[in-house]
SESEKE-573922 format. One line per field, with one value per residue (C-alpha): residue number from 1; residue in one letter; x, y, z. Coordinates in nm, 2 decimals, padded with zeros to 4 digits. Layout:
SESEKE-573922
seq <- [NUM_...];
type <- [a_...];
east <- [X_...];
north <- [Y_...];
up <- [Z_...];
//
This chain:
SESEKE-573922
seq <- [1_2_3_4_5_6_7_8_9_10_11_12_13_14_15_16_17_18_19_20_21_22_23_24_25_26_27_28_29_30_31_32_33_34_35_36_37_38_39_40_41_42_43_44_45_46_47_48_49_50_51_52_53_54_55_56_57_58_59_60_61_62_63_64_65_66_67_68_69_70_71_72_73_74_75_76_77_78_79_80_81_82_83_84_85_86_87_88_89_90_91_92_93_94_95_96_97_98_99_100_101_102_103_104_105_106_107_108_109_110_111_112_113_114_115_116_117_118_119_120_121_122_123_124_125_126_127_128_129_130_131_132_133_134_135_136_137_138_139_140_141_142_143_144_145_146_147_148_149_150_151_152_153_154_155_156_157_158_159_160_161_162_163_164_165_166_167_168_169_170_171_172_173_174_175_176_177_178_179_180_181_182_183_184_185_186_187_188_189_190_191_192_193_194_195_196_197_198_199_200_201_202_203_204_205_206_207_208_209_210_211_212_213_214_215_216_217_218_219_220_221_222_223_224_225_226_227_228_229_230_231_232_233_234_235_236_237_238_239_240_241_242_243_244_245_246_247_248_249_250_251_252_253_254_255_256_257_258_259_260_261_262_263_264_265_266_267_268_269_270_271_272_273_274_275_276_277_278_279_280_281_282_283_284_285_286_287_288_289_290_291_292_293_294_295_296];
type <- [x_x_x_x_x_x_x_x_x_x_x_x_x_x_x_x_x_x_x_x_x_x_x_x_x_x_x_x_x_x_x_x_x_x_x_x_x_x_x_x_x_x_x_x_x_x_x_x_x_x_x_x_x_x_x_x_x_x_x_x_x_x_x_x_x_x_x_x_x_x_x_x_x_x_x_x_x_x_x_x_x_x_x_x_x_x_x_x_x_x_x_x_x_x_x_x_x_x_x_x_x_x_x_x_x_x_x_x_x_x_x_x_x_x_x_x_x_x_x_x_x_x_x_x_x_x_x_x_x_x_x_x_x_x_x_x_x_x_x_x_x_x_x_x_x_x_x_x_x_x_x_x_x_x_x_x_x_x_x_x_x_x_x_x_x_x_x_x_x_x_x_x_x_x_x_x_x_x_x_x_x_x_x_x_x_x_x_x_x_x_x_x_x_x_x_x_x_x_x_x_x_x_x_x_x_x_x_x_x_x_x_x_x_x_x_x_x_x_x_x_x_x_x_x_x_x_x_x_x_x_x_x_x_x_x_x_x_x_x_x_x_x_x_x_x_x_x_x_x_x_x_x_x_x_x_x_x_x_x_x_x_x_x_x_x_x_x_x_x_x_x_x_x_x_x_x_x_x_x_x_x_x_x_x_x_x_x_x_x_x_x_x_x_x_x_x];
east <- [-03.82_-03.87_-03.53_-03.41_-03.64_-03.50_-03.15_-03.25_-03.42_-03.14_-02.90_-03.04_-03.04_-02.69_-02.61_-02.76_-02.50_-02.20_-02.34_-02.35_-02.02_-01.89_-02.07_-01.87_-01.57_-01.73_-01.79_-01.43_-01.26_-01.47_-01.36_-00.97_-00.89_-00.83_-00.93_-00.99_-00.85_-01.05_-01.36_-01.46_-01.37_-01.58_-01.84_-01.72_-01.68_-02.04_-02.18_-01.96_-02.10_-02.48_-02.36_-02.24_-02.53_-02.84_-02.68_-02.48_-02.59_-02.94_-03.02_-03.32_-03.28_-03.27_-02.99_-02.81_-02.86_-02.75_-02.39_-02.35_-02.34_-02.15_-01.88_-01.82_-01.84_-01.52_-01.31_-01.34_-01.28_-00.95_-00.83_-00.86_-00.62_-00.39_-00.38_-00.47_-00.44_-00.07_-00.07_-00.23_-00.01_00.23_00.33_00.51_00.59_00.51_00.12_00.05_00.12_-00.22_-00.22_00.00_-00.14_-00.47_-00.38_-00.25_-00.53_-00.75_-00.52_-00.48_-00.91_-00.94_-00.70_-00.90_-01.20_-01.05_-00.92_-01.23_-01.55_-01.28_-01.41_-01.73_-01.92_-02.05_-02.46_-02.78_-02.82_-03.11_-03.39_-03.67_-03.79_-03.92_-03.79_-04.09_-04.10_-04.31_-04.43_-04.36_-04.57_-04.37_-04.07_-04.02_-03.85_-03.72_-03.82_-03.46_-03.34_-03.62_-03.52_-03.14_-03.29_-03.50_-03.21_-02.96_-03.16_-03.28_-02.84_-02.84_-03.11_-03.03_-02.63_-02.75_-02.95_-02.58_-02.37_-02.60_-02.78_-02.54_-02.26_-02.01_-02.14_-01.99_-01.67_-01.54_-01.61_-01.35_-01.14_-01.05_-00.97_-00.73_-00.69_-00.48_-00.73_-00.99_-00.82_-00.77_-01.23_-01.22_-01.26_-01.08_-00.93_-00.91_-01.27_-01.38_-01.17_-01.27_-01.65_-01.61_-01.44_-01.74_-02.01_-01.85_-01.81_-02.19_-02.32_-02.10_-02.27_-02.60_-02.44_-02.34_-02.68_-02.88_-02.71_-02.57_-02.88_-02.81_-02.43_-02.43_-02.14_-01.88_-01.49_-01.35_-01.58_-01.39_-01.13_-01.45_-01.60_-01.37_-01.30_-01.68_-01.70_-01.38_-01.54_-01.86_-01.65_-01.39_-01.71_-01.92_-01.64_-01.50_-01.58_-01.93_-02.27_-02.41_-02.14_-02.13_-02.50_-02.49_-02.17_-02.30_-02.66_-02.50_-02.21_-02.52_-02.71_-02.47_-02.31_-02.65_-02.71_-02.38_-02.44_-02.79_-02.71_-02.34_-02.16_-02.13_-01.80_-01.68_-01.88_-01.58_-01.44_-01.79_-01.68_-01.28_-01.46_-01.69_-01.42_-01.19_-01.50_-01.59_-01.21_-01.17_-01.46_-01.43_-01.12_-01.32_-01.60_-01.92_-01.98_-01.64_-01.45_-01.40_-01.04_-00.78_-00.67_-00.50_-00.08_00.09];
north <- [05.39_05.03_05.01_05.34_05.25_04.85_05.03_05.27_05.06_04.79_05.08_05.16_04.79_04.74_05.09_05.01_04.67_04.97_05.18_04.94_04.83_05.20_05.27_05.00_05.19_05.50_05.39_05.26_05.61_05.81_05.67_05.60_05.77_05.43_05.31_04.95_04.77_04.47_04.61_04.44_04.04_04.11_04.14_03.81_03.63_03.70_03.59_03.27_03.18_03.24_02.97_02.77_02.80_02.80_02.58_02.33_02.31_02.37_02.59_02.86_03.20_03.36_03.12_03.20_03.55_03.59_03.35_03.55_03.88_03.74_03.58_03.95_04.10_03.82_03.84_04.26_04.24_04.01_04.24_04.56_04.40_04.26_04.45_04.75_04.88_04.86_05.14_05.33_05.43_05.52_05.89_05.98_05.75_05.44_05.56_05.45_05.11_05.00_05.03_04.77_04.60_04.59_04.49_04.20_04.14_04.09_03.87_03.66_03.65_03.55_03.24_03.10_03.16_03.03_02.73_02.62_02.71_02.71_02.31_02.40_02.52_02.88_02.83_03.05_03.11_03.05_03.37_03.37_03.61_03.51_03.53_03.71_04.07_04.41_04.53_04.94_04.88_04.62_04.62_04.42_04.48_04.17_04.15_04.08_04.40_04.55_04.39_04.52_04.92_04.84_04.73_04.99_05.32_05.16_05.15_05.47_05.57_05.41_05.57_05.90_05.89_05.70_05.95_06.26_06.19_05.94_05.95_05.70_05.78_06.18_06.04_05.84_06.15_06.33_06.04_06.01_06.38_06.38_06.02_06.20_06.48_06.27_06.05_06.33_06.40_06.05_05.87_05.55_05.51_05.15_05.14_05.37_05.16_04.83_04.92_05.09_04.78_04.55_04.83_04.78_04.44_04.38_04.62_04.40_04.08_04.26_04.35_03.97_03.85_04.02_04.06_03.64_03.55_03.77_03.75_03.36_03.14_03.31_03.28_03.54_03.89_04.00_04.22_04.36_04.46_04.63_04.84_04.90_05.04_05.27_05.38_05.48_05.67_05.87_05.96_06.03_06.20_05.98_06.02_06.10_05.90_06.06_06.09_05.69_05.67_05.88_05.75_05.40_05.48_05.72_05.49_05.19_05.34_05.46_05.12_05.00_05.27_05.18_04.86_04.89_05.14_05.10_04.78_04.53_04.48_04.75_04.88_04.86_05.14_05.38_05.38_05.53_05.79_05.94_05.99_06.14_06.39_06.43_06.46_06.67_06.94_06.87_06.70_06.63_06.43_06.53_06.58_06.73_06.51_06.67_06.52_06.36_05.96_05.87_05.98_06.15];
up <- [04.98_05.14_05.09_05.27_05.59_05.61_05.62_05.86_06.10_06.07_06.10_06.47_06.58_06.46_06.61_06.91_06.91_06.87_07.12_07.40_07.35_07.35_07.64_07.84_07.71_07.82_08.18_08.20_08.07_08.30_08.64_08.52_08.18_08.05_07.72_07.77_07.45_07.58_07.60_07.30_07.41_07.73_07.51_07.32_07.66_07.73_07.41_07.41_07.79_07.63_07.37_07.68_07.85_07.59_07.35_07.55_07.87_07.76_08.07_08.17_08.04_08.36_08.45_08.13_08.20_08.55_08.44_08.14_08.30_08.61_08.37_08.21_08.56_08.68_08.37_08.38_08.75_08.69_08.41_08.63_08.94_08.75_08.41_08.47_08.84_08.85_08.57_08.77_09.05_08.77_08.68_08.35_08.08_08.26_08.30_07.97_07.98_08.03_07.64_07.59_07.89_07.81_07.45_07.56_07.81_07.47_07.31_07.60_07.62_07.28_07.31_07.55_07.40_07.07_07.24_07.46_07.16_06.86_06.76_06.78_06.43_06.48_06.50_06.61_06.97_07.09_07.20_07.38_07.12_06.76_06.47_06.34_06.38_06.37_05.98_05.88_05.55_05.33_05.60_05.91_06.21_06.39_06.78_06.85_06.72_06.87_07.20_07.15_07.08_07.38_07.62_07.47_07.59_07.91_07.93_07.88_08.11_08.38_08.36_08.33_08.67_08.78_08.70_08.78_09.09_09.27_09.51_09.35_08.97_09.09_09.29_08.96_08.77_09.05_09.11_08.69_08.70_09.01_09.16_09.49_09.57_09.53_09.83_10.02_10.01_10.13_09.81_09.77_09.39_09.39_09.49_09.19_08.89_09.02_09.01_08.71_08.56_08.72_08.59_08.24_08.27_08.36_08.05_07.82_07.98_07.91_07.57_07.46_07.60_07.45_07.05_07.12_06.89_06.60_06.58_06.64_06.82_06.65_06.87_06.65_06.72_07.00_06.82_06.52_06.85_06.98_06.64_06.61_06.95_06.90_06.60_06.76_07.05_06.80_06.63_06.91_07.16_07.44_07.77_07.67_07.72_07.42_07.28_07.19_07.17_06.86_06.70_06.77_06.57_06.36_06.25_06.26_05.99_05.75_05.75_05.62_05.39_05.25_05.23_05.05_04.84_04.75_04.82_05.17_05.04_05.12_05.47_05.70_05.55_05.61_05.98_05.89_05.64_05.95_06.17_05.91_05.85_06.19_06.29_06.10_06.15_06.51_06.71_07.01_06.85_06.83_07.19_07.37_07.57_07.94_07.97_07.74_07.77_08.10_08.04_08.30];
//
C-alpha cells in the first residue's frame, strides 16, 4: 500500500510539472490556434536562467525569480514577431507554417542553450524549500513537490477568472475563432497573440522556477518537455484548461504507477498507450476541443 500512495503522490507532483507546461500550450492555442512546438524550451530557458542566477551568480530568490520569468516572457515575445506572426496573416496552405516555424524556433533555442550551459555539469538547483518533506504514515511528500502542486492550481485558478470574467481573456477566445471579425468589434489581433505569447511565456517562467530544483541543470529537457506536455494535451483535449490539468495528473500518476509497479525502463511508452486508449474512445480528448489547429 506504501507503495501505491508514494506513486500516487509523486504522480500528482510530476503531473503537476506536465500540466503547467500544457497549460502554456493551452493559453497559446486559445488566442491563435497555434500549437507552439516550443513551448517546451521556454520552459528549458527558464530553468537554465534559475541555474544562472542561483547557481552562478549566486543571486536573491526574488531576483532569480523576477529574471527567470522575464527571460521566458522575452524569448516567447521574440518567437511570436518573428516566428510566428507572419503565419498568421496567411490563408490556405501557407497558414500552417508556423509548424515548421515554430519547430525550428525550438531547435534554434536549444543550440544556444546547449552552447552557453552545455560545459557546465548538470547539478541541484538550489530552493528555498527543504529537502525534507510532509509524512502520510511511512511516506513523505517533499515540500518541493508540494510547492509545484501548490503553484500548478493557483495557475489554473487564476486563468479561469482570466478567461471568464475578463475583457482580453474573452477577445483571444473571439480573435482565435475569426481573426477579421474580431478586427472589425475593435479587437486588434496582433495585440491578442503577442499577450498570449507573453502570458505563456511568464507561466513557463513560473514553470522552470519553480520544478528548476527537482529536474537539475540539465541543457537537454527542452524537447522531453515539450513531448510531456503534448502528451498531457492529446490526453486531456486541446484548447481546454482542464483539459491539460487532468491529462497532466492523469498521465503524472500512471507514469509512476508504471514505474513502481512494472518497469522505469519502460515509462515513456505509458504516455503513447493513454492516448491510443483515449484516442480512441474519444477523438477530442477528454474534454472537447472548441476548434481544430490553426489551417486555413
Amino acid at each position: 500500500m506504501a507503495v501505491f500512495v508514494s506513486a500516487v503522490l509523486g504522480g500528482l507532483a510530476i503531473g503537476s510539472i506536465y500540466g503547467l507546461i500544457g497549460i502554456g500550450f493551452t493559453v497559446i492555442y486559445n488566442a491563435t490556434r497555434v500549437f507552439n512546438l516550443a513551448q517546451g524550451d521556454l520552459v528549458l530557458v527558464a530553468v537554465m536562467t534559475s541555474f544562472a542566477m542561483l547557481d552562478v551568480l549566486h543571486v536573491p530568490e526574488i531576483v532569480a525569480f523576477i529574471c527567470v520569468v522575464a527571460a521566458a516572457m522575452i524569448v516567447a515575445g521574440i518567437e511570436e514577431r518573428f516566428v510566428v506572426r507572419p503565419f498568421l496573416k496567411k490563408t490556405g496552405a501557407g497558414a500552417f507554417g508556423w509548424f515548421i516555424a515554430t519547430l525550428g524556433f525550438s531547435a534554434i533555442v536549444e543550440a544556444i542553450v546547449n552552447v552557453w550551459f552545455g560545459q557546465h555539469p548538470i547539478v541541484a538547483i538550489p530552493s528555498p524549500l527543504p529537502l525534507t518533506g510532509v509524512h502520510f504514515g511511512s511516506v513523505v511528500l517533499g515540500y518541493r513537490q508540494i510547492f509545484v502542486i501548490g503553484v500548478f492550481f493557483i495557475v489554473i485558478g487564476v486563468l479561469e477568472l482570466f478567461y471568464s470574467r475578463t475583457w482580453m481573456g474573452q477577445a483571444m477566445r473571439g480573435t482565435a475563432e475569426d481573426r477579421e471579425a474580431a478586427s472589425l468589434r475593435g479587437i486588434n489581433p496582433i495585440t491578442m497573440s503577442r499577450s498570449a505569447f507573453l502570458m505563456a511565456g511568464g507561466i513557463a517562467g513560473v514553470a522552470g522556477y519553480v520544478i528548476a530544483p527537482i529536474t537539475l541543470s540539465d541543457p537537454t529537457v527542452g524537447i522531453s518537455f515539450t513531448l510531456s506536455g503534448f502528451l498531457a494535451l492529446a490526453i486531456g483535449g486541446f484548447g481546454s484548461i482542464r483539459g491539460a490539468v487532468v491529462g497532466g495528473l492523469l498521465l503524472g500518476v500512471c507514469e509512476q504507477l508504471f514505474s513502481a509497479y512494472v518497469s522505469a525502463n519502460y515509462v515513456i511508452t505509458v504516455g503513447l498507450i493513454l492516448v491510443l486508449l483515449v484516442l480512441t474512445v474519444r477523438p477530442q480528448g477528454l474534454f472537447k476541443s472548441s476548434t481544430p489547429l490553426r489551417t486555413v
